[in-house]
C-alpha angles and dihedrals in degrees: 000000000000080000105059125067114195115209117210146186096018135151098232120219120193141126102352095315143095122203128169099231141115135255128218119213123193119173114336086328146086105230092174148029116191124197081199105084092208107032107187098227112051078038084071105038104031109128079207131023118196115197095209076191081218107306135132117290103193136178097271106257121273101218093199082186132054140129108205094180096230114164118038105352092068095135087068092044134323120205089262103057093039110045078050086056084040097056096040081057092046103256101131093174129029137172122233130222131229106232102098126108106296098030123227108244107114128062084235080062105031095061093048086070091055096053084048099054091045092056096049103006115125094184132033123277156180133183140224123239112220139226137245140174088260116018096095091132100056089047092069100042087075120110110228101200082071109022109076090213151287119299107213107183102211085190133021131275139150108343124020101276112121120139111213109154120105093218106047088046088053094048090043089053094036095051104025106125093196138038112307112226113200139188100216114203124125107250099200088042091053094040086052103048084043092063090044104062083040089060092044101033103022104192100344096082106138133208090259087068094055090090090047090054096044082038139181090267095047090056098044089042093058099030087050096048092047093055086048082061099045095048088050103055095021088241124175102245134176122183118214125212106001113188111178141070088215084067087049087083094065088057123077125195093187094104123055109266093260093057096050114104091186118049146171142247120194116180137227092244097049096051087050115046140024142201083281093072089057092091093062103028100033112162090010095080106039106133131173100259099034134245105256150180119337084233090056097049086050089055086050097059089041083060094046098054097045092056099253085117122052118186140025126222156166119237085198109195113168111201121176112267094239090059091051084047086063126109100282088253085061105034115102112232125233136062149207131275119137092113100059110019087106087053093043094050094050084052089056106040081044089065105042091053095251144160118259092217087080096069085060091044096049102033106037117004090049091045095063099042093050089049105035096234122181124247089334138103104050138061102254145143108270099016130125104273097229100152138152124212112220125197108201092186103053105086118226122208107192106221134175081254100060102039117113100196115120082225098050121218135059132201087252099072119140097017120126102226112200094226140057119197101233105187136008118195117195115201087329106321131112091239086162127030114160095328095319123130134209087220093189091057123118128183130230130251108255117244120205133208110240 
């Protein structure tokens, strides 16, 4: 049958176990899961057969952060370009932020960028609305069951879009129908230690003082205040990128994942380098938050595996080389990682001596929970079977070559990953063999159970 794709001789990963077994795929679904890896009868009657040759077969990656600059920043990255980068990494959904020109903070807007990911999106995909000092209203004329959430920058970043004043945060908190995504840094802390090292540097400020400037206080300051608000209202909040062990404390792992009302983002980036890396990096990995101390990103992955973070990430902003070549006053932060933060994250967990069944956990399984997505997420019967084959024997070099970004390059350049994704499949389709792409492909909008 020219409709079913049956998947053997895979390692599968999927809710904290690893079985050597065989998926079958007909349609956009999986209709069964074998803990056989050559099962006699699909064999026979597969329209496609996929030898996975004993590598992982994992839940495709929820990116619950991207900025894929459309539109009006299409010269960085456009949806096209990046969900393609995104797929050939694994990621077969991601959620896109607000802060591009326009900016999405209207429905009129919003669903422009829909229209615009059914027409060049490879994977699937949602979008934030984001907050303002005075879009309430707009705020509640989303529908929850297909907007991922509301993107409230607590702080500025790229793009105006802080939201400062106390009212409009409380009525924001107090009405959101839907989860509440916020960007957590202290804007009058920032803007103070800022005029500071220009007093006291000029010109001369240099990326290693970029953590000292988007400093430890300006994080805790911002992220405190957010889960007040939170408690107070009983909003559903979810913190992105946090980046210190001083913000641990906000963050309980004491209720199952689907009872929490407050819960964390840690990001690929912070859990890989650390201020350390900012000799030899510099602007290239200038982030908002900022990459910190190594003892904060150990206090991040301790976090991570006792359940106080929930979900990993990306915050993949593409900028132009030339911009991140910039003095670092003038250099845009953020980065792009959507292509190798799988890889990145099997390096990491490699290292550390850890089970393979996390990055499922972390990257897939938690975003979904977090998020409410429907049918996707997990390997089960009668979900979309949206899945990514990863060889962890095939070593990757990331060269200029091999980069998809429409920006080309990563901060990752020049590093050997362990690992190579082999194969993506989007509801059901090869979108990504070896390199290969389904070019005619589009993904589907996400739809969430609330």
């Amino acid at each position: 049958m020219s409709n079913t794709i049956l998947i053997t001789n895979a390692q599968v990963v999927n809710e904290g176990q690893v079985w050597h077994g065989a998926l079958l795929i007909e349609n956009e679904l999986i209709s069964q899961v074998y803990h056989d890896p050559f099962p006699n009868k699909p064999l026979q009657t597969a329209g496609v057969i996929i030898d996975a040759q004993n590598s992982y077969l994992l839940p495709g990656i929820i990116d619950d952060q991207v900025h894929f600059r459309e539109p009006g920043l299409t010269h960085k990255a456009d949806i096209g370009s990046e969900s393609r980068a995104a797929v050939a990494g694994g990621i077969t959904s991601f959620m896109e932020m607000p802060n591009t020109i326009p900016q999405a903070t209207t429905v009129q807007e919003l669903n422009k960028k829909f229209e615009t990911a059914a027409q060049k999106s490879f994977a699937n995909y949602t979008f934030f609305i984001g907050a303002t000092n005075d879009n309430l209203e707009e705020l509640l004329k989303i529908d929850p069951r297909k907007v991922c959430g509301i993107k409230v920058f607590m702080g500025s970043s790229t793009g105006n879009m802080l939201v400062d004043k106390a009212e409009a945060l409380e009525q924001i908190f107090s009405k959101a129908k839907t989860l509440v995504a916020t960007h957590c840094e202290d804007e009058a802390t920032i803007q103070a230690n800022l005029s500071r090292f220009k007093e006291q540097y000029g010109d001369k400020i240099v990326p290693r003082h970029h953590p000292l400037i988007r400093n430890h206080k300006a994080c805790y300051l911002s992220s405190s205040k957010a889960v007040e608000l939170a408690r107070k209202f009983n909003t559903r909040l979810h913190v992105l990128h946090l980046t210190t062990a001083e913000e641990m404390a906000l963050f309980s792992n004491n209720l199952p994942l689907q009872d929490k009302l407050i819960t964390g983002e840690v990001c690929v980036h912070h859990l890989w380098f650390s201020d350390d890396d900012y000799e030899k990096k510099g602007n290239f990995i200038k982030w908002n938050p900022a990459v910190k101390t190594s003892f904060d990103r150990e206090q991040l992955w301790k976090s991570l595996l006792d359940g106080t973070l929930d979900v990993v990430a990306t915050d993949h902003a593409p900028h132009l080389k030339e911009e991140k070549l910039n003095p670092y006053l003038s250099a845009p932060s953020g980065g792009p990682l959507v292509q190798h933060s799988l890889q990145a994250m099997f390096d990491a967990i490699t290292k550390r001596s850890l089970p393979v069944h996390l990055l499922a956990r972390w990257m897939s399984h938690n975003p979904a929970i977090c998020y409410k997505v429907h049918k996707r997420g997990f390997i089960r019967e009668g979900y979309f079977a949206d899945l990514v084959i990863l060889n962890p024997n095939e070593p990757y070099r990331v060269t200029e070559e091999n980069i998809l970004y429409k920006c080309r390059w990563s901060p990752f350049e020049g590093h050997t990953f362990k690992s190579t994704p082999t194969h993506t499949l989007v509801n059901g389709k090869l979108v990504f063999d070896h390199g290969i792409f389904m070019e005619d492909f589009r993904g589907m909008p996400l739809e969430f159970d609330r």
